[in-house]
C-alpha positions in Angstrom: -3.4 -4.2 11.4 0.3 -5.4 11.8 -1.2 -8.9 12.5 -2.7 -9.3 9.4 0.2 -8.5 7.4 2.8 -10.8 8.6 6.6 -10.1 8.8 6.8 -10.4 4.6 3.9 -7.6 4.6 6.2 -5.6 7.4 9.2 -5.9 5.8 7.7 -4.3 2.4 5.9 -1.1 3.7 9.7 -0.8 5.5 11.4 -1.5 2.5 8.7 1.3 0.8 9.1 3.5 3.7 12.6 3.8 3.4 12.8 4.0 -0.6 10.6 7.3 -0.4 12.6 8.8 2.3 15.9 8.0 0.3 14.0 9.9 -2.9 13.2 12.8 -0.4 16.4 13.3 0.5 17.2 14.3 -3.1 13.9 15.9 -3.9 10.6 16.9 -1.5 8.3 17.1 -4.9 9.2 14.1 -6.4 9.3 11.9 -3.4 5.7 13.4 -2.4 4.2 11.9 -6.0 5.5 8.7 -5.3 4.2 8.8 -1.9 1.2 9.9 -4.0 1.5 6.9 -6.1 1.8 4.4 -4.1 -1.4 5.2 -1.6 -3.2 5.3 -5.3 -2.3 1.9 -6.0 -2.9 0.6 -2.7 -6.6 2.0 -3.0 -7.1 0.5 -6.1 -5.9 -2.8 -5.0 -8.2 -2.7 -1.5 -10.9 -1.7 -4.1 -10.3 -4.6 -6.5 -9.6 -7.1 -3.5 -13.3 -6.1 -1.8 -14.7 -6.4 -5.4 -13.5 -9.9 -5.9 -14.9 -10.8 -2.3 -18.1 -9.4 -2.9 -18.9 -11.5 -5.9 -17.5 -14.5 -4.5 -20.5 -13.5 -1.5 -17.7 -13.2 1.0 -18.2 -8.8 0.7 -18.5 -8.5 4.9 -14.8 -9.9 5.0 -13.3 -6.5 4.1 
């Protein structure tokens, strides 16, 4: 999975990582919704990426 990413792609879900542990350090409830929040929008964007492959006939890519 790592390979696919690159070190950019790394270097953000760090970056991300470390930005929800620095919230839960202040607060466990508000940290969980943004951990929340952010597998949400990585769902929708794996769901509009597979979309846009699909009707472009390249669907068994994903």
């Amino acid at each position: 999975m790592f390979d696919k990413l690159g070190l950019p792609g790394i270097a953000g879900v760090l970056f991300m990582l470390g930005g929800i542990v620095v919230v839960a350090l202040e607060s466990l409830l508000i940290a969980g919704g943004l951990a929340l929040l952010v597998a949400g929008l990585g769902l929708v964007v794996f769901g509009l990426v597979k979309n846009l492959l699909s009707s472009f006939g390249m669907g068994g890519m994903v």
